[in-house]
C-alpha beads as a LAMMPS data file, in Angstrom:
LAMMPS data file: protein, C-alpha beads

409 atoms
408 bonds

1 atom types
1 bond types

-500.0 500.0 xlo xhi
-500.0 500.0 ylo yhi
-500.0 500.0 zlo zhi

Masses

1 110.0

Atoms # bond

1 1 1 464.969 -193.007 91.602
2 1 1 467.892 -195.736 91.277
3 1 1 468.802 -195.965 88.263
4 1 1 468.502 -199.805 86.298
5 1 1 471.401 -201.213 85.004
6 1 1 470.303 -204.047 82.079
7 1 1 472.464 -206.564 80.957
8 1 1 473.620 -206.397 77.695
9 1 1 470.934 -209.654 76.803
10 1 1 467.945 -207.602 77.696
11 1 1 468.877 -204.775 76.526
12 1 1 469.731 -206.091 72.965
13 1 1 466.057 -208.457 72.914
14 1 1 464.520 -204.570 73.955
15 1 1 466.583 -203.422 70.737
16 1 1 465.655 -206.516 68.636
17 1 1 461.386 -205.610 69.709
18 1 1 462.033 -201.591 68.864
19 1 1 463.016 -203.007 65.372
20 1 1 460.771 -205.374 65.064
21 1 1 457.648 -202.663 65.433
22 1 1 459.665 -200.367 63.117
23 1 1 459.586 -203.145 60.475
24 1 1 456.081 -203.771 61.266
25 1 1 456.572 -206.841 62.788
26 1 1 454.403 -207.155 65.925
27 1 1 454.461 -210.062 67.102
28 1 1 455.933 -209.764 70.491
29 1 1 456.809 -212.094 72.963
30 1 1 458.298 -211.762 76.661
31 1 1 460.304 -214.630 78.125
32 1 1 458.960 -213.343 81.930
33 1 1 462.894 -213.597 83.015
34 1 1 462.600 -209.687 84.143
35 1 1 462.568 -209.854 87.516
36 1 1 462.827 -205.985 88.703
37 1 1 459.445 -204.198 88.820
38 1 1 460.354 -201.589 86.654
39 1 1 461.408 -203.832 83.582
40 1 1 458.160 -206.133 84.416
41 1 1 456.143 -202.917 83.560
42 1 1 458.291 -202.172 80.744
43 1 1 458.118 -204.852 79.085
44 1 1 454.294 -204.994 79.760
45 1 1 453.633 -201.432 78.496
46 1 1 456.114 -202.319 75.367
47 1 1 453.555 -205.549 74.598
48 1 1 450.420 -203.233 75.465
49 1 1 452.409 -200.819 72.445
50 1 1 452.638 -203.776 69.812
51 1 1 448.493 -205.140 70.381
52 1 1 447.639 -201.033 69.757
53 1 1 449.869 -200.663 67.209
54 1 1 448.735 -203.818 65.671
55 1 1 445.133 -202.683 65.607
56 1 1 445.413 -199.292 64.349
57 1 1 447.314 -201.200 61.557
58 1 1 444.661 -203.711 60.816
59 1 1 442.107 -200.963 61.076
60 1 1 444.012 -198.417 58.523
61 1 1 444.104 -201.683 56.201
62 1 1 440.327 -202.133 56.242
63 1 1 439.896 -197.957 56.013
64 1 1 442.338 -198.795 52.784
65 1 1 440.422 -201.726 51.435
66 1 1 436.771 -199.913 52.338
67 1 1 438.172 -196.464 50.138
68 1 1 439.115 -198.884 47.189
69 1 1 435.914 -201.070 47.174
70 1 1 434.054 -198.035 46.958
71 1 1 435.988 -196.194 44.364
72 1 1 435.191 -198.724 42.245
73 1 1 431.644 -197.657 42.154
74 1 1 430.199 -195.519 39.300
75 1 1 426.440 -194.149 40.230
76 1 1 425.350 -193.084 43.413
77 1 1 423.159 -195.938 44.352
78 1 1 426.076 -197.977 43.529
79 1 1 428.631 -196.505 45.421
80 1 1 426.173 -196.066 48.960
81 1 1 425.730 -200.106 48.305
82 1 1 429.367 -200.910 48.329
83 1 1 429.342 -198.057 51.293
84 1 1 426.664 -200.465 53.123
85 1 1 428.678 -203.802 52.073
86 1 1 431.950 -202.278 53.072
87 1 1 431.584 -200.240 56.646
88 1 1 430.864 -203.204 58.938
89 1 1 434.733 -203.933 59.244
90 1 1 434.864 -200.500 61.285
91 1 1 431.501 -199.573 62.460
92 1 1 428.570 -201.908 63.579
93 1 1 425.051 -201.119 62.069
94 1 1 421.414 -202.726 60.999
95 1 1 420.558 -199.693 59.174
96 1 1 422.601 -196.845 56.632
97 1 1 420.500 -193.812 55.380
98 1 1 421.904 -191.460 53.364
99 1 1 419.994 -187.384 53.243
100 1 1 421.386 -184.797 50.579
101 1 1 420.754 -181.023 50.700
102 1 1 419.646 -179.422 48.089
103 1 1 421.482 -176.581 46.006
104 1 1 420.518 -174.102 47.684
105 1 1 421.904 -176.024 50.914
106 1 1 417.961 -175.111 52.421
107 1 1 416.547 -178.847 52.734
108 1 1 417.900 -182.256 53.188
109 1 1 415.585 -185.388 51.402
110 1 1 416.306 -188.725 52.154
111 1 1 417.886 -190.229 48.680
112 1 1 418.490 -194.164 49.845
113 1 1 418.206 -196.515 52.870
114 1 1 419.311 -199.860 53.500
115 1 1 418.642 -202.620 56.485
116 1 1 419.581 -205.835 57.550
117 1 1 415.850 -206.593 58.782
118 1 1 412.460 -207.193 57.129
119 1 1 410.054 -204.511 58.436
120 1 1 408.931 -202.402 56.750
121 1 1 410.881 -198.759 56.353
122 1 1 409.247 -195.912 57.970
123 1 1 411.993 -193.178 57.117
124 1 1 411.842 -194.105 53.525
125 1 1 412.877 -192.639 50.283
126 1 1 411.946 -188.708 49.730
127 1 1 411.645 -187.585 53.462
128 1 1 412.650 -183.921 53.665
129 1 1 413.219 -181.576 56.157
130 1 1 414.376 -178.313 56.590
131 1 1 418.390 -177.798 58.058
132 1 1 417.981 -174.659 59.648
133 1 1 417.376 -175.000 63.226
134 1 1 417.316 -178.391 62.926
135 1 1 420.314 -180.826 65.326
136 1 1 421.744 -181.548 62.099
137 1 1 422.922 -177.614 61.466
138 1 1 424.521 -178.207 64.602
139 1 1 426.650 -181.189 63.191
140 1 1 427.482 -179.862 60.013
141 1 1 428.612 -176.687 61.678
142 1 1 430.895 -178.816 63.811
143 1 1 431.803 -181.294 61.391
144 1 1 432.348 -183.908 63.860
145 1 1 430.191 -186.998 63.960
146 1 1 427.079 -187.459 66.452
147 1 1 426.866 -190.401 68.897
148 1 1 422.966 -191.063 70.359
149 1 1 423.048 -194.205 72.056
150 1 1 419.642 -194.012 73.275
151 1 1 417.282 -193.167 70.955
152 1 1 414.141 -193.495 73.110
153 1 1 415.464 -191.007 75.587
154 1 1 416.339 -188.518 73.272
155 1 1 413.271 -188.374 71.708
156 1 1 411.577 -188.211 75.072
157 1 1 413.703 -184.867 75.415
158 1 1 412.816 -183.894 71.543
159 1 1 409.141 -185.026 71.219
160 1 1 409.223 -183.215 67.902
161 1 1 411.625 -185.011 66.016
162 1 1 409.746 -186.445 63.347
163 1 1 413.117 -188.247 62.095
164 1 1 413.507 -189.923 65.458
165 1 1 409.682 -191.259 65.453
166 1 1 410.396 -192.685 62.233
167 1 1 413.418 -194.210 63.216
168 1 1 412.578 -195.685 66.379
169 1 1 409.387 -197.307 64.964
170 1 1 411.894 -199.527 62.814
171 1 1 413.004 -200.815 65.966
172 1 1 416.588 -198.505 65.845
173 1 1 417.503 -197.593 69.439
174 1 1 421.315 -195.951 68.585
175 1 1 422.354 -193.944 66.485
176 1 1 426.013 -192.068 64.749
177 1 1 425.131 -189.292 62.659
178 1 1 428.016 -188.331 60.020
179 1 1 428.646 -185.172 58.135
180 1 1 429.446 -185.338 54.083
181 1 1 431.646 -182.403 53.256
182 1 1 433.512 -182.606 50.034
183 1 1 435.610 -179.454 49.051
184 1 1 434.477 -177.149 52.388
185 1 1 430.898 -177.704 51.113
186 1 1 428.309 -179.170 53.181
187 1 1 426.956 -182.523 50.985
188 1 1 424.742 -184.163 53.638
189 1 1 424.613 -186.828 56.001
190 1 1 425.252 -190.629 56.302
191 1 1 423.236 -192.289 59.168
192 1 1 424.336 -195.577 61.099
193 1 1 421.969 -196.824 63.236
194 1 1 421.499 -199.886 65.085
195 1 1 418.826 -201.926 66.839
196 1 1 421.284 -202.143 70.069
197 1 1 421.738 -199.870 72.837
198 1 1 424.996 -198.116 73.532
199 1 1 426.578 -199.257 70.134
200 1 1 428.821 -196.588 69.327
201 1 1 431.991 -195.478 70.526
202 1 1 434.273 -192.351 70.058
203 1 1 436.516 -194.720 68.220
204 1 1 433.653 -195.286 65.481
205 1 1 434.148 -191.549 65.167
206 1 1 437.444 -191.008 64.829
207 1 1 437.277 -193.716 62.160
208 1 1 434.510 -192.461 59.954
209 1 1 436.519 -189.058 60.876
210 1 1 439.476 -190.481 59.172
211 1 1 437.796 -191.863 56.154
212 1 1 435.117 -189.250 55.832
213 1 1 437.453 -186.979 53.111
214 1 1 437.281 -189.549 50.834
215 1 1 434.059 -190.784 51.410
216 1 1 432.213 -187.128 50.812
217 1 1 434.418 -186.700 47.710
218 1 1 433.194 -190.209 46.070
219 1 1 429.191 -189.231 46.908
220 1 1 429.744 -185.609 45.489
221 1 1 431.488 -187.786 41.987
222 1 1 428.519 -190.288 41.953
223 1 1 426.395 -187.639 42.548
224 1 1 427.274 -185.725 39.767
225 1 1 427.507 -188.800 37.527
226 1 1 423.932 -189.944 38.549
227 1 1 423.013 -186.620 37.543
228 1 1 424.409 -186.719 33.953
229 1 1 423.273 -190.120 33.880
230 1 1 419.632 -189.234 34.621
231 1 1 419.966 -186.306 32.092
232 1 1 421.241 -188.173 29.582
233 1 1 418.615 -190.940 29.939
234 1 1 415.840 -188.352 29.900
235 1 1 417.354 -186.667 26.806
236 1 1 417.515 -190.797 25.362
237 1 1 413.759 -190.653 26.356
238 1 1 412.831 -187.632 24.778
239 1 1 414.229 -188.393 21.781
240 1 1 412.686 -191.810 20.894
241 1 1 409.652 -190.376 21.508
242 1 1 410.070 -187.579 19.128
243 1 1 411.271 -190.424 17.282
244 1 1 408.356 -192.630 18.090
245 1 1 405.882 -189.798 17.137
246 1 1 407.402 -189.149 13.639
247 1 1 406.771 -192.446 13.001
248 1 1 403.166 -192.291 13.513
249 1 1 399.882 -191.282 12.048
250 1 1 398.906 -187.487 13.503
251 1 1 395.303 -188.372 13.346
252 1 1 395.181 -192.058 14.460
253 1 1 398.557 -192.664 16.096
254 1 1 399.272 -195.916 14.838
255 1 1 402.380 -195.762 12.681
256 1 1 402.261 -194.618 9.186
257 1 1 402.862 -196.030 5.918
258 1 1 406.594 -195.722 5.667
259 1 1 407.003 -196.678 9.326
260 1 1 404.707 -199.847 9.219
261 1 1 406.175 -200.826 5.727
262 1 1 409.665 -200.589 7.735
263 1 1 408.412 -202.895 10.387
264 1 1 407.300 -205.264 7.775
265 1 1 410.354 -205.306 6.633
266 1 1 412.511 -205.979 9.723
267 1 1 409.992 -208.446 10.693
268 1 1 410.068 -210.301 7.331
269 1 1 413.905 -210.364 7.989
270 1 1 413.377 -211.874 11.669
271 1 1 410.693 -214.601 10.037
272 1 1 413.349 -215.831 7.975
273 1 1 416.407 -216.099 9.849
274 1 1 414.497 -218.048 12.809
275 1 1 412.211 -219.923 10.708
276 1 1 408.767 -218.415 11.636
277 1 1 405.644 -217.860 10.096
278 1 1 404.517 -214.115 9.394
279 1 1 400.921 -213.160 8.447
280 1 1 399.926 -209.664 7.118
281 1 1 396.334 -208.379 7.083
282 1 1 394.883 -205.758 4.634
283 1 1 392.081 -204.438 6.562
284 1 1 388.909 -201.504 5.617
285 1 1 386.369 -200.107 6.448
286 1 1 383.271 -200.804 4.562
287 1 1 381.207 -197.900 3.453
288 1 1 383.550 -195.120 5.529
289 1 1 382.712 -192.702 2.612
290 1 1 378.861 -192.973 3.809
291 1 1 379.967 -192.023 7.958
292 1 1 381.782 -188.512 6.219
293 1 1 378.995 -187.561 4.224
294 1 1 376.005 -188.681 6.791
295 1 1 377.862 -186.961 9.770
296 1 1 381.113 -185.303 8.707
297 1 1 384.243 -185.004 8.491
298 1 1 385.289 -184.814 12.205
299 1 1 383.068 -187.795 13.095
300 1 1 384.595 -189.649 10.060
301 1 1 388.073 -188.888 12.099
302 1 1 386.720 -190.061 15.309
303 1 1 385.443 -193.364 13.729
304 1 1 389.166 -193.783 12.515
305 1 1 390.405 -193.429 16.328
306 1 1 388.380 -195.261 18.059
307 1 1 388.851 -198.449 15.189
308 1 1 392.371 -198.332 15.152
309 1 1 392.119 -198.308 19.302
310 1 1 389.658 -201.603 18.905
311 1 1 392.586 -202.693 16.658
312 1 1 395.368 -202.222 19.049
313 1 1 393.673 -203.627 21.898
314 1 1 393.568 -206.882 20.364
315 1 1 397.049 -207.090 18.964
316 1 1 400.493 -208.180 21.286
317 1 1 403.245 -205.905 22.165
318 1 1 405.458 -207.379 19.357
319 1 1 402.856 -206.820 16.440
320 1 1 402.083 -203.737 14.915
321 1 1 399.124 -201.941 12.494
322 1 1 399.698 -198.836 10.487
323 1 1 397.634 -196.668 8.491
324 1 1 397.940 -197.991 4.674
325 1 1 395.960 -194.802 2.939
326 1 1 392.555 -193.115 3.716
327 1 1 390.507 -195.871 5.673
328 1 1 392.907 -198.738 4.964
329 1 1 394.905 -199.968 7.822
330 1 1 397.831 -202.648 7.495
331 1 1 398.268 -205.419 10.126
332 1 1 401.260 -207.536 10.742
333 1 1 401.312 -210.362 12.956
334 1 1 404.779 -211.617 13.447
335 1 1 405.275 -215.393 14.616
336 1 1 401.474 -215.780 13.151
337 1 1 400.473 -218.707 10.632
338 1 1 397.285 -217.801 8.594
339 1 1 394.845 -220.043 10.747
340 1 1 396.229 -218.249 13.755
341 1 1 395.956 -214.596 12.182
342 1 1 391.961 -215.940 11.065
343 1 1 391.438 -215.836 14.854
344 1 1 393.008 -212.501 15.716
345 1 1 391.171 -211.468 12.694
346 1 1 387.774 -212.385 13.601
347 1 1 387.956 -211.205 17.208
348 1 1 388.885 -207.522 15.713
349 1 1 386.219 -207.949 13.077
350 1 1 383.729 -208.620 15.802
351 1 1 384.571 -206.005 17.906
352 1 1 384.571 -202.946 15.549
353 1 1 381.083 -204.216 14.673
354 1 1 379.405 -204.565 17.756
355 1 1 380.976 -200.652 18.604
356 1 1 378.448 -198.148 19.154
357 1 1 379.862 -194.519 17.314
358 1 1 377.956 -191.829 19.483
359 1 1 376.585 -188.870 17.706
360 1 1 374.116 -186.374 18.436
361 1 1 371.934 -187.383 15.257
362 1 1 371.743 -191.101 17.103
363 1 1 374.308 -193.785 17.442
364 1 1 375.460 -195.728 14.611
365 1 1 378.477 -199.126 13.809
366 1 1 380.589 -199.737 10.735
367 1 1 381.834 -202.898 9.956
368 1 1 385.345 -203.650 8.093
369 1 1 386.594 -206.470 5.444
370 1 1 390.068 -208.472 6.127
371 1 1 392.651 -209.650 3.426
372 1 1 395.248 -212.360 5.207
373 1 1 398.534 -213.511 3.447
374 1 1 400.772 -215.039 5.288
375 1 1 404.737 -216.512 4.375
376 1 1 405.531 -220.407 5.214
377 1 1 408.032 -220.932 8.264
378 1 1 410.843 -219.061 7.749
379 1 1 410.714 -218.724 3.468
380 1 1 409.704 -215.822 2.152
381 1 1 406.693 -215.909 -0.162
382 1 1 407.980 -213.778 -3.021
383 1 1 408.822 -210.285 -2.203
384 1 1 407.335 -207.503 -0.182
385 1 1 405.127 -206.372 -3.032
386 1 1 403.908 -209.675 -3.696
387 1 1 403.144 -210.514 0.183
388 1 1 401.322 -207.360 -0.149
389 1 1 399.645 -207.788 -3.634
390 1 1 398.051 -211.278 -1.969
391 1 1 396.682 -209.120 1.237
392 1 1 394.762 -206.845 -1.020
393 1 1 393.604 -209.490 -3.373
394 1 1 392.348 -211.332 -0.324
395 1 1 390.272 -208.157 0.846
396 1 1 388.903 -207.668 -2.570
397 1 1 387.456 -211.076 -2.257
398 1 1 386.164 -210.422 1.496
399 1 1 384.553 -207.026 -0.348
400 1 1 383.192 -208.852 -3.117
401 1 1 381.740 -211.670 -0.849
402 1 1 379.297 -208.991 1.283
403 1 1 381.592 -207.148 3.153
404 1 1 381.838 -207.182 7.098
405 1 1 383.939 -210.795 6.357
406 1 1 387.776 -211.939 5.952
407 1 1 389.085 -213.625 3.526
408 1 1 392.400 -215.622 3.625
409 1 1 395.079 -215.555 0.238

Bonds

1 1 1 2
2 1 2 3
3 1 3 4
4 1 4 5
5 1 5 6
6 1 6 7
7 1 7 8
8 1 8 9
9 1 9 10
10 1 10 11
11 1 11 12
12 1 12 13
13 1 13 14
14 1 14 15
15 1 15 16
16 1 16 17
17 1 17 18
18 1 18 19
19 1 19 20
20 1 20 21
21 1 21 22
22 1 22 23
23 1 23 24
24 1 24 25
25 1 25 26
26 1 26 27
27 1 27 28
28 1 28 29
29 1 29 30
30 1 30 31
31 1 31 32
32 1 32 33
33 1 33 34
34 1 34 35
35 1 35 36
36 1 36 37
37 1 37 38
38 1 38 39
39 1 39 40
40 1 40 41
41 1 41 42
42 1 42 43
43 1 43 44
44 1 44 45
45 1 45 46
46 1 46 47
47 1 47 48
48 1 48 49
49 1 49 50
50 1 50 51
51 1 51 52
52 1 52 53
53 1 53 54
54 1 54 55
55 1 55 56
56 1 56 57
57 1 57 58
58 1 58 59
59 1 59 60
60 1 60 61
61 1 61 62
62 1 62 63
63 1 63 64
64 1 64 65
65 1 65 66
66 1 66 67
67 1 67 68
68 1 68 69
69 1 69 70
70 1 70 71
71 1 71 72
72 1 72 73
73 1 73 74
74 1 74 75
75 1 75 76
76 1 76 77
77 1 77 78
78 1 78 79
79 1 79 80
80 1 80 81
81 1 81 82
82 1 82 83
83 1 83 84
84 1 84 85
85 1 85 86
86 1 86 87
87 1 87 88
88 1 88 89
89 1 89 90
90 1 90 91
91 1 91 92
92 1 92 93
93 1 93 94
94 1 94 95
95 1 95 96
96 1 96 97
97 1 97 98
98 1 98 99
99 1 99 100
100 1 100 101
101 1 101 102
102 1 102 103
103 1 103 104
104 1 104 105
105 1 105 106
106 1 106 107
107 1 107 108
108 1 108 109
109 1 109 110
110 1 110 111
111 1 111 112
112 1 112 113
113 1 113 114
114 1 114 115
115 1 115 116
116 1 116 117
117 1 117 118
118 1 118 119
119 1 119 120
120 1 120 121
121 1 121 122
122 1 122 123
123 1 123 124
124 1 124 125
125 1 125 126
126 1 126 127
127 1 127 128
128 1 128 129
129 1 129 130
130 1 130 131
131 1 131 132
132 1 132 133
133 1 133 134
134 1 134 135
135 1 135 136
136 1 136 137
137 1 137 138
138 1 138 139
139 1 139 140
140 1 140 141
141 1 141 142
142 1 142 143
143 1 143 144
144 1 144 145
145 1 145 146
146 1 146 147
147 1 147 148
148 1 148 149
149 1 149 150
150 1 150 151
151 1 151 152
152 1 152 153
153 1 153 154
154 1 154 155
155 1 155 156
156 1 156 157
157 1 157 158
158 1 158 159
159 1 159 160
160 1 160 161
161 1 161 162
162 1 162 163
163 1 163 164
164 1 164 165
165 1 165 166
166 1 166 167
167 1 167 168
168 1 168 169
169 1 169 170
170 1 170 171
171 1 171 172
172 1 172 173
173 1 173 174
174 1 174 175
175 1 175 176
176 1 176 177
177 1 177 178
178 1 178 179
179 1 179 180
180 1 180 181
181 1 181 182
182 1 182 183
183 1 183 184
184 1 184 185
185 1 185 186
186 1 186 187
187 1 187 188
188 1 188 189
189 1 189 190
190 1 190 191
191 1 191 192
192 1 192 193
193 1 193 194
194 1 194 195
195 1 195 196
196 1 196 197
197 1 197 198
198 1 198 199
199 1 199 200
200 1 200 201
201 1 201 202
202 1 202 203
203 1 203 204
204 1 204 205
205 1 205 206
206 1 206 207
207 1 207 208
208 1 208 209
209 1 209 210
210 1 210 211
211 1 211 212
212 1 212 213
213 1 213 214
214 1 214 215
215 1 215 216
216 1 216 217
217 1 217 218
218 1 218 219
219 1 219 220
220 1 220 221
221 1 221 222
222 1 222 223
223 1 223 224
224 1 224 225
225 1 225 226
226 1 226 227
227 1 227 228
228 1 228 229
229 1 229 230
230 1 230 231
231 1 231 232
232 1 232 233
233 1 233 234
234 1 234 235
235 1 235 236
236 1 236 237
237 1 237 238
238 1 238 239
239 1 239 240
240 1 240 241
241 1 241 242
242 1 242 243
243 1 243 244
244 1 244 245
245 1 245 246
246 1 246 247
247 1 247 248
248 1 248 249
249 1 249 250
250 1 250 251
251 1 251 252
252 1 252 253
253 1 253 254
254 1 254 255
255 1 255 256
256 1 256 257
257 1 257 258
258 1 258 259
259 1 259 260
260 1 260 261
261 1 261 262
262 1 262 263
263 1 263 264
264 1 264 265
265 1 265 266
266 1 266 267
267 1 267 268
268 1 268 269
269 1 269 270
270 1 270 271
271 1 271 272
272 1 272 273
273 1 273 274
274 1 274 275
275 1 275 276
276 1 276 277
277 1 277 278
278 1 278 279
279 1 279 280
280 1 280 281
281 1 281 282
282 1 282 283
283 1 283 284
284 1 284 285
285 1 285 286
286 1 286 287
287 1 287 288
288 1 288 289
289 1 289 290
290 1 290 291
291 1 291 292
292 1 292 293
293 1 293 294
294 1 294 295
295 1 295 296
296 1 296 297
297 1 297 298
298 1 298 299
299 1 299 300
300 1 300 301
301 1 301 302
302 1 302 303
303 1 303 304
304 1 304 305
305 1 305 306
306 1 306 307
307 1 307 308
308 1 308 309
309 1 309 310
310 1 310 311
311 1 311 312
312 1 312 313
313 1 313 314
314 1 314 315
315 1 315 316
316 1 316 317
317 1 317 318
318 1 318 319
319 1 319 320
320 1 320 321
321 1 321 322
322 1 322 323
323 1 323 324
324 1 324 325
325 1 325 326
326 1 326 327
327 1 327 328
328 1 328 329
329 1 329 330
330 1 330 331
331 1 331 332
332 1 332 333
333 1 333 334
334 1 334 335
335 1 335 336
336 1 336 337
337 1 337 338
338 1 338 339
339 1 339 340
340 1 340 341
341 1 341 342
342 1 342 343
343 1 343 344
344 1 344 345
345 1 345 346
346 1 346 347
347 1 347 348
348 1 348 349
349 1 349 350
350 1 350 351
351 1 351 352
352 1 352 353
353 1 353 354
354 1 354 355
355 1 355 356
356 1 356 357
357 1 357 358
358 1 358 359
359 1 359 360
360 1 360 361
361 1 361 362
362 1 362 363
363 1 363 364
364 1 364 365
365 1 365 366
366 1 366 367
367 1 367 368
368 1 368 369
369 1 369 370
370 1 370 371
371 1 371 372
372 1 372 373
373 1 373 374
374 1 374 375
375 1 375 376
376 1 376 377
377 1 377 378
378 1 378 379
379 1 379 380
380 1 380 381
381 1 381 382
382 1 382 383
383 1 383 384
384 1 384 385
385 1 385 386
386 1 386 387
387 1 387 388
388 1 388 389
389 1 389 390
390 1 390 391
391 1 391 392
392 1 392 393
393 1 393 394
394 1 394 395
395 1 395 396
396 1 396 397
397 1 397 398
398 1 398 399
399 1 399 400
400 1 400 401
401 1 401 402
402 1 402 403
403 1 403 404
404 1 404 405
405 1 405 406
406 1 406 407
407 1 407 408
408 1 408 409
């Protein structure tokens, strides 16, 4: 071949573009004065080189920016949602699933799934399969993403893949199927899937290929975090209710006397400070001593049940009712004026005495007398024991005025 002789012009502006790619600088441009064939191509396949270059570049600064968004994310939920925001800069999807095996590396269940469309998920949360045997052994042997870009076919050719029948009834019709393997050891699988045919491409691939390190390593930490999380809230759980049952009556389980004298006491303090009325009710039940001796002791502890259930039914989440002493119960109603606590009153007066008590010797009811005292918005009506002292004084008069009745301080 004859051999090209530039002038010294073109060959310094082919110098000048060489440096200009080293520097990163790709913005090329020809002036078209080339004239021999050879140097037309050249200059062609060195503007071709710069438009590559340049995209590999932009795509290694979203694989960058994709690694860092996720990083940021603590639990694994978290981290698979920034996966979901993040990954549509380098690969196109409707739908990310994400399936992790199980210790013994036996079974893969479906952990979390997210879409871009309203109907309803068929492959949901908690799917498992077995690996072994399965297409997916194949992948994770070969650690190499899988491209299926029509789903409908393959399943024709694998009418057993329950996965795929799932899938395809969401409307997916592609698929690219990506191994997690963080430190040689098999994680599980992210799936991208879209609603188009023929979506994915070998360079979707290579750059989940590239990022996949990374990626496996983050789901393994967020795993692992998730885990300690979820132990730690289960141990948080266990606790308050070991907590929750020391602070309550073995036979009734409403809370005892120290607990409910503590909650009388925070409340008291809340009453105050936002300028609330607070009502406390003394309540008991008339004639209990007459239930123990006519049918016994276990019967007497039944009737004590089922009352303080009656009691609770009627009260709101933020009130409370402990047992005061034998069959004396103490109510507090927080946010409650004394007309107000009348009403609550009355409706749990009225519905331990219409209760039927069954017993073998025929059924029988009990009635019980109320005591209110309640503080003015927000100023304390004397101290505890005086709050208290008007409560009892209150059921005295409800005892001495026939029983079954309430009586307000």
């Amino acid at each position: 071949m004859e051999s090209i002789l530039l002038p010294k012009e073109k060959l310094e502006l082919y110098l000048n573009f060489i440096r200009q790619i080293q520097d990163g600088d790709l913005s090329i441009h020809m002036d078209g004065s080339a004239s021999v064939p050879e140097l037309i191509e050249f200059e062609s396949e060195l503007a071709k080189l710069a438009i590559i270059l340049d995209s590999r570049f932009s795509q290694f600064s979203s694989i960058c920016d994709i690694t860092t968004d996720i990083s940021k994310g603590g639990l694994l939920e978290d981290v698979l949602s920034r996966i979901y925001d993040s990954f549509q800069r380098i690969i196109p999807y409707d739908r990310i699933g994400c399936a992790l095996l199980t210790d013994d590396l036996k079974q893969l269940h479906a952990i979390w799934a997210k879409t871009n469309y309203p109907s309803q998920v068929q492959l949901s949360v908690g799917y498992t399969a077995p690996l072994a045997g399965s297409s997916l052994e194949l992948i994770m042997n070969s650690q190499q993403p899988r491209i299926i870009n029509d789903l409908r076919q393959y399943f024709a050719e694998h009418p057993h893949s329950k996965s795929t029948q799932y899938i395809l009834k969401e409307g997916i019709q592609s698929s690219l199927t990506c191994p997690l393997i963080a430190d040689n050891k098999p994680l599980g699988f992210l799936f991208f899937s879209s609603k188009e045919l023929n979506t994915y491409k070998e360079v979707h691939q290579k750059a989940f290929i590239f990022i996949s390190r990374q990626v496996s390593i983050l789901v393994a930490k967020s795993r692992l975090y998730q885990h300690i999380y979820d132990l730690n809230k289960q141990l948080t759980d266990a606790l308050s209710c070991l907590k929750e049952q020391s602070c309550r009556d073995p036979l009734t389980n409403v809370l005892h006397r120290g607990a409910i004298m503590e909650f009388l006491t925070q409340s008291l303090s809340i009453a105050e400070r936002k300028g609330q009325h607070l009502s406390v009710i003394m309540a008991d039940l008339d004639h209990f001593k007459n239930v123990n001796d006519t049918y016994g002791h276990l019967t007497g502890d039944t009737v004590l049940r089922e009352v303080c259930s009656i009691i609770t039914s009627q009260l709101r989440a933020y009130d409370s009712v402990g047992r005061y002493g034998g069959e004396e119960f103490l109510i507090i109603l927080t946010d409650t004026d004394k007309m107000d606590a009348l009403l609550v009153t009355e409706r749990i007066r009225k519905s331990i005495s219409k209760h039927q008590f069954e017993h073998p010797m025929g059924n029988f009811s009990i009635t019980m007398s109320f005591g209110i005292a309640s503080t003015e918005a927000g100023i304390l009506s004397g101290d505890i024991e005086t709050l208290l002292l008007s409560a009892d004084a209150a059921l005295y008069q409800a005892k001495h005025n026939g029983r079954n009745c309430t009586s307000i301080a």
